[in-house]
FILO-461786 format. One line per field, with one value per residue: residue in three letters; x, y, z of N, C-alpha, C in turn. Coordinates in steps of 0.02 Angstrom, whole numbers. Layout:
BEGIN
code [ALA; ...]
n.px [X; ...]
n.py [Y; ...]
n.pz [Z; ...]
ca.px [X; ...]
ca.py [Y; ...]
ca.pz [Z; ...]
c.px [X; ...]
c.py [Y; ...]
c.pz [Z; ...]
***
This chain:
BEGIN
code [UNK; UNK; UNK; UNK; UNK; UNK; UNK; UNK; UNK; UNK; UNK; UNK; UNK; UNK; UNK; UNK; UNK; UNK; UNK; UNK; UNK; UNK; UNK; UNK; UNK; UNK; UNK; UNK; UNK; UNK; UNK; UNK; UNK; UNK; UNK; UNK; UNK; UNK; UNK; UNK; UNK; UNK; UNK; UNK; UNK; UNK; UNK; UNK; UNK; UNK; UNK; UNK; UNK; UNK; UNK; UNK; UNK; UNK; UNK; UNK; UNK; UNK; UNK; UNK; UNK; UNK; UNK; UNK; UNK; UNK; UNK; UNK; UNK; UNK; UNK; UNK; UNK; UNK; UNK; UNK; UNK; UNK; UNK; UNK; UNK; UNK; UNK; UNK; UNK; UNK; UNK; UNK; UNK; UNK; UNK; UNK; UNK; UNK; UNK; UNK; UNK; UNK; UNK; UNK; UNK; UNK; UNK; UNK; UNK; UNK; UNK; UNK; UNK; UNK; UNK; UNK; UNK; UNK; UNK; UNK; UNK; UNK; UNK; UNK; UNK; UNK; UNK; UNK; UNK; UNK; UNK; UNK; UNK; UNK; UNK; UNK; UNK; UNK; UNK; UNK; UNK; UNK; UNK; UNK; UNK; UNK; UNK; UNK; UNK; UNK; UNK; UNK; UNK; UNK; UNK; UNK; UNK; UNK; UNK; UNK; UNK; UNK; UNK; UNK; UNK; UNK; UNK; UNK; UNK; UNK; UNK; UNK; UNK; UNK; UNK; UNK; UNK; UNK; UNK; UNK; UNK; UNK; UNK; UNK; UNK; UNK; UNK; UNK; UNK; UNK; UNK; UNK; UNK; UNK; UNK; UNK; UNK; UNK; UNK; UNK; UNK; UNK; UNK; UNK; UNK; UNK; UNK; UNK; UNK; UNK; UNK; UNK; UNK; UNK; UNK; UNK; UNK; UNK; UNK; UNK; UNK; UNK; UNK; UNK; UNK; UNK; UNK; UNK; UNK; UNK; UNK; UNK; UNK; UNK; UNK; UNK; UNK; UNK; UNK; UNK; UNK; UNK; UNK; UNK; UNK; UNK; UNK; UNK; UNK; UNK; UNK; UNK; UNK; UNK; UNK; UNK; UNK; UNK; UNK; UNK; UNK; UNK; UNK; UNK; UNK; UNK; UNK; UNK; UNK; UNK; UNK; UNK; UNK; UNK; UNK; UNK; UNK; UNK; UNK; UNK; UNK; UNK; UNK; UNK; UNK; UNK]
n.px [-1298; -1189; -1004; -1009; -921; -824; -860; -831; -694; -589; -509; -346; -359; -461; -502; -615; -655; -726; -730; -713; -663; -768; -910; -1022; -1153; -1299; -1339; -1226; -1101; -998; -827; -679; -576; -504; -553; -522; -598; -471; -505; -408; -403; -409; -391; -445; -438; -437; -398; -364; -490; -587; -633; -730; -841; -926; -912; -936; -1087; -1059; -1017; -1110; -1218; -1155; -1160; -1065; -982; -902; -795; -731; -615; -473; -359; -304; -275; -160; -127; -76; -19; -151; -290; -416; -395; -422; -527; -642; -599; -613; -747; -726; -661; -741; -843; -949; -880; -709; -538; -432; -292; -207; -117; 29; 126; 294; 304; 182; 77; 55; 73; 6; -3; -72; -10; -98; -175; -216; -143; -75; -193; -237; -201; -184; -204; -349; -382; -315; -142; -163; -307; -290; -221; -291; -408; -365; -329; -190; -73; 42; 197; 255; 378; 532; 578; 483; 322; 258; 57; -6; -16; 47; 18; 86; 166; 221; 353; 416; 468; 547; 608; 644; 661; 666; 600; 494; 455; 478; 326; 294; 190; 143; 158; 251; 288; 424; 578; 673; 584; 452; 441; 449; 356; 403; 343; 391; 302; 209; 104; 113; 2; 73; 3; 37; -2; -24; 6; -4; 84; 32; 12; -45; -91; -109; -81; 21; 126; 262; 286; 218; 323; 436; 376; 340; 465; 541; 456; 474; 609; 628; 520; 564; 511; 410; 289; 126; -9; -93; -141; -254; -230; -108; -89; -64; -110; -65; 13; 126; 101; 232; 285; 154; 148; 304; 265; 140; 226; 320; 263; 197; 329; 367; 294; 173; 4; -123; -218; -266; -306; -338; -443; -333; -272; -324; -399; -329; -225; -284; -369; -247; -208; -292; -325; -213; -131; -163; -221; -270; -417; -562; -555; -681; -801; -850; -815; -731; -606; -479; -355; -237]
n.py [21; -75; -110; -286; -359; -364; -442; -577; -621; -698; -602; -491; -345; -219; -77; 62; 180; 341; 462; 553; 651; 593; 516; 348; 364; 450; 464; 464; 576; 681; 769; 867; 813; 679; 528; 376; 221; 109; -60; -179; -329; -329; -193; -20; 121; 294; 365; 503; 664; 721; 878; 919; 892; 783; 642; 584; 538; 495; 353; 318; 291; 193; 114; 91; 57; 177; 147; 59; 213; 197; 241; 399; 444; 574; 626; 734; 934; 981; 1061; 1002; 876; 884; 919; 883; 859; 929; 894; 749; 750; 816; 738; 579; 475; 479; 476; 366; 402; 538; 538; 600; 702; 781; 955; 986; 1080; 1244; 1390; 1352; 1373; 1371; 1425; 1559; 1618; 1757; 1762; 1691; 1559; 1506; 1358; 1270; 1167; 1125; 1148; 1180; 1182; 1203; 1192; 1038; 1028; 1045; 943; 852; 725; 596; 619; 599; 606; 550; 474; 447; 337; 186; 161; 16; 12; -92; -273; -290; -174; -13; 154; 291; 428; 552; 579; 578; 657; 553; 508; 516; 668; 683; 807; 948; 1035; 1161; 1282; 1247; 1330; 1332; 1428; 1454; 1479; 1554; 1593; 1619; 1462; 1317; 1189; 1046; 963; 872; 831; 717; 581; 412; 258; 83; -83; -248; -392; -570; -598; -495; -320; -158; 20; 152; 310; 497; 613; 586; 681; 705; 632; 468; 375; 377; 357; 252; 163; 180; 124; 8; -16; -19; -125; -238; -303; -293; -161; -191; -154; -4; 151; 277; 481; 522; 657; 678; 773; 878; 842; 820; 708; 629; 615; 552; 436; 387; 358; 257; 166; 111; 81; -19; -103; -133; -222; -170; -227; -166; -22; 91; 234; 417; 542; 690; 620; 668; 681; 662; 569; 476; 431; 383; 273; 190; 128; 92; 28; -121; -159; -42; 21; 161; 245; 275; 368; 246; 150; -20; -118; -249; -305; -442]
n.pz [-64; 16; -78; -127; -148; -69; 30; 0; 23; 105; 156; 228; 260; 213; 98; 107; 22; 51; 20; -128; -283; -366; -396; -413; -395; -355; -233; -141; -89; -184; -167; -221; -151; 10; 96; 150; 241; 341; 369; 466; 546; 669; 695; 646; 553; 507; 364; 322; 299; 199; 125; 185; 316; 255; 215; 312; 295; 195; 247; 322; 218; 162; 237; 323; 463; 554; 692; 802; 796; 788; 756; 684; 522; 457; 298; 238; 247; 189; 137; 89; 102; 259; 300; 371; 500; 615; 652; 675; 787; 859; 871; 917; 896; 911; 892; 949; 916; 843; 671; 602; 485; 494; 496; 482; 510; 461; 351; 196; 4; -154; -329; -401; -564; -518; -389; -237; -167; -36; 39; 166; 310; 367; 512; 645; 746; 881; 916; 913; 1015; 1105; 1091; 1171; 1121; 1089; 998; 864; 778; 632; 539; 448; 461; 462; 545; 643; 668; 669; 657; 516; 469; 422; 468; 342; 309; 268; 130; -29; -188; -325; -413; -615; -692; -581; -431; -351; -358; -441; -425; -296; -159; 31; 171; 236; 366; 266; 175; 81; -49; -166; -109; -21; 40; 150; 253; 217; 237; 213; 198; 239; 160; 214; 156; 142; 5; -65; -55; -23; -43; 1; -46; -12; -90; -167; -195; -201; -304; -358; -415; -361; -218; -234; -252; -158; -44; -109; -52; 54; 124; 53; -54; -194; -220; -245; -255; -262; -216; -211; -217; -343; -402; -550; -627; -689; -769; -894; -1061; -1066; -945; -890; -996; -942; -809; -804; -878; -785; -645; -722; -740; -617; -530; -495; -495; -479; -481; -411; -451; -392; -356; -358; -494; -609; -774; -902; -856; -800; -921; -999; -920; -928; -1044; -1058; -943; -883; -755; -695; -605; -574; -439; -336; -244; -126; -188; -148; -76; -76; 38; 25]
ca.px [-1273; -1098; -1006; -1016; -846; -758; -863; -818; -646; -568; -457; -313; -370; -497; -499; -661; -673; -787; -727; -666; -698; -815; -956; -1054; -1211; -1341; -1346; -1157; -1087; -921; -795; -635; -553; -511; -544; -523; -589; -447; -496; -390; -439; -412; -385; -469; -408; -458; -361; -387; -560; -599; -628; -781; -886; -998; -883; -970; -1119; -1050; -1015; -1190; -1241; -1111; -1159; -991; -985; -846; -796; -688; -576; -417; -333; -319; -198; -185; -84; -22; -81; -210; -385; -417; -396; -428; -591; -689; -541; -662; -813; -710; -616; -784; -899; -955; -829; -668; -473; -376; -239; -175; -40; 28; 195; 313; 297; 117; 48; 89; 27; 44; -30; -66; -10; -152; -139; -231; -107; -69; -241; -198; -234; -147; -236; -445; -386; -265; -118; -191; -364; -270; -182; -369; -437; -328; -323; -130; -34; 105; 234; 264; 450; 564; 565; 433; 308; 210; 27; -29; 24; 41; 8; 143; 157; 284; 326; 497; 479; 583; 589; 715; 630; 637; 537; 460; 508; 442; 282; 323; 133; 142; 208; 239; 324; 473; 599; 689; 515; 419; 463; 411; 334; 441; 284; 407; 249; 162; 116; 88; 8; 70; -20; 64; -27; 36; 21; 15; 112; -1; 39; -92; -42; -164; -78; 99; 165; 338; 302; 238; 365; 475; 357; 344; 524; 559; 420; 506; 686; 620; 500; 606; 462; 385; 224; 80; -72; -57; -214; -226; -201; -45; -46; -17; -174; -55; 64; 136; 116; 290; 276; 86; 195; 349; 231; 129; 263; 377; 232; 171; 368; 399; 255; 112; -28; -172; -200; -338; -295; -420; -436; -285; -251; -337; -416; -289; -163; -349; -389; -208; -184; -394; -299; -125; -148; -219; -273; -330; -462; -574; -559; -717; -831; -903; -759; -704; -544; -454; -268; -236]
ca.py [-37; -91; -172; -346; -386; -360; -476; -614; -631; -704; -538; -465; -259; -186; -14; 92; 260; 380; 526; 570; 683; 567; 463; 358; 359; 495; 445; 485; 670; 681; 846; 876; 795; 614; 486; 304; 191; 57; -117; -254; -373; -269; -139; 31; 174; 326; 417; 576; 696; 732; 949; 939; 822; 749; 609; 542; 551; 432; 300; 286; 271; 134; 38; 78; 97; 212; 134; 132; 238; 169; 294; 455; 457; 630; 606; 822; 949; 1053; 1091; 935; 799; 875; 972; 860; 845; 957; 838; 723; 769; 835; 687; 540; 430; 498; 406; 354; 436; 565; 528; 678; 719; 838; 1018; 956; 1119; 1326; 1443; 1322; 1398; 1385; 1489; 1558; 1678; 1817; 1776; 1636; 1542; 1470; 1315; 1252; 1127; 1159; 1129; 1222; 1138; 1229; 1136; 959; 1007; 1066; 897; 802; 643; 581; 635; 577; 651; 500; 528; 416; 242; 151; 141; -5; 27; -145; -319; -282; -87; 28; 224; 308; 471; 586; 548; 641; 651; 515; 490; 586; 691; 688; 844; 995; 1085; 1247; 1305; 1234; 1319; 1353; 1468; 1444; 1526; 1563; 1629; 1559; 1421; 1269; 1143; 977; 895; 834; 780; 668; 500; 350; 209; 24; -136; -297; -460; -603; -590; -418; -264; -92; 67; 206; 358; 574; 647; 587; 756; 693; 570; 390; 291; 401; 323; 143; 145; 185; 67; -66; -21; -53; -179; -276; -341; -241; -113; -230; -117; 51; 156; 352; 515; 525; 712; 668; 803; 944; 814; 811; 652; 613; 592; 482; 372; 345; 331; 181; 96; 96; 55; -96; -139; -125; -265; -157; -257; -148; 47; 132; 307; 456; 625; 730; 606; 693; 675; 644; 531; 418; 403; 347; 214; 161; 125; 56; -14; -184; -159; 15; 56; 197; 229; 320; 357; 185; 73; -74; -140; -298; -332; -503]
ca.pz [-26; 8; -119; -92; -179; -8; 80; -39; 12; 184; 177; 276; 248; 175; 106; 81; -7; 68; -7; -198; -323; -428; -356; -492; -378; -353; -155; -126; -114; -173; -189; -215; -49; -3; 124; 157; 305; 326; 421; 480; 568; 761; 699; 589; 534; 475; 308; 288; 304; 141; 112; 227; 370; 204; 203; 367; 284; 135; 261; 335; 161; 138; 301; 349; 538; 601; 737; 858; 760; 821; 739; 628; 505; 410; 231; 231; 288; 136; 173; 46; 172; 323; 290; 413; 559; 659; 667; 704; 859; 924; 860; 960; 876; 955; 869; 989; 903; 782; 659; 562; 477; 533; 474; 447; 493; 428; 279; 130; -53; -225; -363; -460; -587; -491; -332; -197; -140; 41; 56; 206; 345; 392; 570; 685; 801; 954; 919; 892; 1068; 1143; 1106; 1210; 1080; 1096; 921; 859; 726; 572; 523; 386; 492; 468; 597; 652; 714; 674; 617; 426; 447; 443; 408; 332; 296; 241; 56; -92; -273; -341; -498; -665; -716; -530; -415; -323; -424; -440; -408; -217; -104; 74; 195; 267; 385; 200; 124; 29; -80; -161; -39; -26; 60; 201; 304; 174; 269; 162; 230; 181; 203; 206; 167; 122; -58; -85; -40; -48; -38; 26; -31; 0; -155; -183; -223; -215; -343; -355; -415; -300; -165; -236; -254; -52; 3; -117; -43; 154; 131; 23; -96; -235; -215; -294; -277; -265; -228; -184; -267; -393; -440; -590; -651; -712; -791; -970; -1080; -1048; -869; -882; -1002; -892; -739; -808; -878; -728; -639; -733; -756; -549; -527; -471; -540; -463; -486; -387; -445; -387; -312; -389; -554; -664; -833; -956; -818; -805; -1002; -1030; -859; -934; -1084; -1065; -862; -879; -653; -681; -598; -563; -351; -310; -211; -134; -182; -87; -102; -22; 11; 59]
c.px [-1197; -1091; -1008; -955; -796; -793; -847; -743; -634; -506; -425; -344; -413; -511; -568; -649; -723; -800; -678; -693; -728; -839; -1018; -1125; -1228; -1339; -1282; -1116; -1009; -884; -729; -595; -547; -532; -578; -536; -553; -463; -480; -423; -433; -401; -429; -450; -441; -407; -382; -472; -590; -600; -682; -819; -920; -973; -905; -1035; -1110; -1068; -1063; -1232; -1228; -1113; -1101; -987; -897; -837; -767; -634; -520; -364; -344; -266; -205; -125; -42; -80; -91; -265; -410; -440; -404; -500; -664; -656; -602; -703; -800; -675; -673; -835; -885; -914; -753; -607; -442; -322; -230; -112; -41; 94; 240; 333; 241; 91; 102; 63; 56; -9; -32; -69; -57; -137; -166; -184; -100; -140; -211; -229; -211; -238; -311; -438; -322; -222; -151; -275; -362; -258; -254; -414; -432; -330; -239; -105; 23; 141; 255; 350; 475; 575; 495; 387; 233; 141; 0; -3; 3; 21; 55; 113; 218; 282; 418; 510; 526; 573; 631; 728; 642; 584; 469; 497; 453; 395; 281; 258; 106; 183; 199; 293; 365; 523; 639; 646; 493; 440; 410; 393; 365; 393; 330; 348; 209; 187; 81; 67; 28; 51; 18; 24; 12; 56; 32; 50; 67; 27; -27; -69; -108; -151; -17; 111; 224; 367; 294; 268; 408; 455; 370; 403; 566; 533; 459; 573; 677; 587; 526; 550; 415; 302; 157; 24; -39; -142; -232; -232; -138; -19; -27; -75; -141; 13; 70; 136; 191; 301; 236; 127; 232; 319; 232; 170; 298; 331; 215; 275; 386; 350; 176; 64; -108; -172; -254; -315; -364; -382; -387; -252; -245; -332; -392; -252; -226; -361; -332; -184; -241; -363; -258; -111; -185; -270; -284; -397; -497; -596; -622; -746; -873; -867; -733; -660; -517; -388; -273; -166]
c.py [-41; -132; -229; -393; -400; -409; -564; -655; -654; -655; -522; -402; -264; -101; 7; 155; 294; 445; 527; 611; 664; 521; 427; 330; 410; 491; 453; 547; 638; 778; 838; 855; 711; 599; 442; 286; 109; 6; -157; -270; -359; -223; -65; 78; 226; 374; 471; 620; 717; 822; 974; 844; 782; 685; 531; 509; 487; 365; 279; 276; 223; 82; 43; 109; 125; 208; 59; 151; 238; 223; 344; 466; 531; 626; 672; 861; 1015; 1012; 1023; 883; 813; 932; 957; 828; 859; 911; 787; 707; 793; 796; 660; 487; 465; 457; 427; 379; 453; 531; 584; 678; 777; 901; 1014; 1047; 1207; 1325; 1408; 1373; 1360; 1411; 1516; 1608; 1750; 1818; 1696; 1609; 1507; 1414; 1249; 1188; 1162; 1158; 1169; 1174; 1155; 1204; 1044; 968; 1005; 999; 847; 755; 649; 599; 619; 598; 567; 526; 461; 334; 259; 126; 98; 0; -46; -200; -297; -224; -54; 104; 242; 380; 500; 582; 600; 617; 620; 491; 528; 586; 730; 730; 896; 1027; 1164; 1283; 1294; 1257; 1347; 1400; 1460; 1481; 1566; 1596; 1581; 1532; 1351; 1223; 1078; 922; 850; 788; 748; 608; 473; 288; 140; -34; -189; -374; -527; -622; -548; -365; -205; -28; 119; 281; 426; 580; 621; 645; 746; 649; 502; 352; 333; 364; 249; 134; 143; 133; 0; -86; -54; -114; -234; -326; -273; -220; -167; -223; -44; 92; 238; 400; 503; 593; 737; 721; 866; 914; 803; 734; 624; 573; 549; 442; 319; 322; 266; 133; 84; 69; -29; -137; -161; -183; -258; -189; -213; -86; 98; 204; 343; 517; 672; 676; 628; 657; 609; 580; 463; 384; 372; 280; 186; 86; 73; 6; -72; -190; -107; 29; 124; 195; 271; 313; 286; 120; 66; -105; -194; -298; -395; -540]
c.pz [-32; -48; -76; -92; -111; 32; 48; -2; 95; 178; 236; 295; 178; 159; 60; 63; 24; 41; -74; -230; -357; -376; -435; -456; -334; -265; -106; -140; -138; -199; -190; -146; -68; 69; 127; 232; 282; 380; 406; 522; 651; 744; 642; 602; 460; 434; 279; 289; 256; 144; 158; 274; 319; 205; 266; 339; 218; 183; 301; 282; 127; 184; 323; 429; 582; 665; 773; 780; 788; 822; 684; 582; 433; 343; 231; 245; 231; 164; 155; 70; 236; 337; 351; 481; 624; 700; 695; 773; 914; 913; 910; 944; 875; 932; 924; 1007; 861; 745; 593; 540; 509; 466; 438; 453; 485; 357; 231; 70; -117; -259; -404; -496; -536; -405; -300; -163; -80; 48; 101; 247; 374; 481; 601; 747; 852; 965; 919; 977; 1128; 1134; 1143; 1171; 1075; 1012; 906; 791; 701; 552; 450; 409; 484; 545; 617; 682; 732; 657; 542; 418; 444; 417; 410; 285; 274; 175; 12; -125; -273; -394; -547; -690; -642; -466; -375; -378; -404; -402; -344; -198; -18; 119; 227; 311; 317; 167; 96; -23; -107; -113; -70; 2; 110; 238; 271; 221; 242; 207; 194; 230; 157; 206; 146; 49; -69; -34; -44; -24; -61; 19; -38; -85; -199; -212; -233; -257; -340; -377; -380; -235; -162; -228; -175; -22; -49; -74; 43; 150; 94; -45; -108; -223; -264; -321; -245; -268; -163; -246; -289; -408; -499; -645; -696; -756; -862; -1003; -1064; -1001; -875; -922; -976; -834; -758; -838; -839; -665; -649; -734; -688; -515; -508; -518; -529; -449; -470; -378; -431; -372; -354; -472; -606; -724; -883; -922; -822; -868; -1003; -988; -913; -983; -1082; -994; -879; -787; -650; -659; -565; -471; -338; -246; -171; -143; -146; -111; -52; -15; 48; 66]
***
């Protein structure tokens, strides 16, 4: 069943999980991959495809009816999040409209020791252009789709400690190099208490992110709820995260998908709004 927590509330946005790497019920697939269905109140939006179509498959299990899918918003472009693009572009539920970063797609990798694994986008531009659905490139303004939606995308590192990972990368006219994740698009919802901030993986760093969405929207990040990245990260870093974090006002911390382990035990810990984002969770901003 759905939670019920979300129907509790006279809410602005609600964000469901459909896809994470942890599900804590037998009736819900989950894999490596993310996505969220976001509804306001005219509008829904779909974040990301998780690594495969199963993710459809959550939200008839969740009562969650996809639909209309107003729009598509893809976070970057690895296999990860866009594993069930396909299904969607040729399902019976059809978005309105793409939204994608720029230099979303080309041969991205990761380094393994036996060589580079490719793990660029599950979907090809020349199939985005073959569906006819309208697309649109996300850039460093902020762009409204809805009242209190925005996306936003162009992010850098500005943080220490937080920076290109050596073990991503992609190809460039230069060669290959680390990946700067130019086309990461964050979504943020605006209610009237809270601030949120929707983020695939932050690769470029979340308080690099929180710190951008504090500088435009002029009022601090308050939930915060997405991958982090933060899975290959030294105590050091999970330290400075959550305390710059809890010191920046975020009061609510729905880490998942790329956190990892160790970055989870020590938020579990030290985060008083930590919680675990899985599979199945419902979330409000208001």
């Amino acid at each position: 069943m759905r939670d019920q927590r979300c129907k509790e509330f006279d809410m602005k946005f609600q964000i469901t999980t459909l896809m994470e790497n942890g599900s804590p019920k037998d009736c819900l697939a989950s894999e490596h991959g993310l996505s969220l269905w976001i509804e306001g109140e005219n509008f829904h939006l779909l974040y990301d495809t998780g690594a495969s179509p199963r993710f459809l498959k959550n939200a008839q299990a969740l009562n969650v009816q996809l639909q209309p899918i107003d729009a598509l918003v893809l976070s970057h472009g690895h296999y990860d999040h866009t594993g069930g693009v396909t299904a969607v572009l040729t399902g019976p539920n059809r978005p309105g409209a793409i939204y994608l970063g720029k230099d979303f797609f080309g041969p991205r990798y990761s380094q393994k020791k036996d060589g580079p694994m490719e793990i660029g986008a599950a979907f090809t531009s020349y199939a985005l252009e073959q569906s006819g659905i309208p697309s649109f490139e996300v850039g460093e303004k902020p762009l409204q789709l809805a009242p209190g939606l925005w996306l936003l995308s162009g992010f850098t590192a500005t943080e220490e400690l937080e920076g290109p990972i050596p073990t991503l990368l992609r190809d460039t006219n230069e060669g290959r190099e680390p990946d700067r994740f130019q086309d990461e698009v964050a979504v943020v919802l605006e209610g009237d208490r809270e601030l949120a901030l929707v983020s695939g993986c932050s690769h470029v760093g979340i308080l690099s992110m929180c710190r951008r969405v504090r500088e435009i929207f002029g009022r601090p990040v308050t939930t915060f709820l997405g991958g982090t990245h933060l899975m290959a990260a030294g105590e050091e870093r999970i330290r400075r995260t959550c305390a710059c974090l809890k010191e920046w006002g975020v009061e609510r911390l729905g880490a998942c998908h790329c956190n990892g382990e160790r970055a989870g035990a020590y938020f579990e810990a030290n985060f008083p709004g930590f919680f675990q984002n899985h599979v199945g969770s419902c979330v409000t901003v208001e």
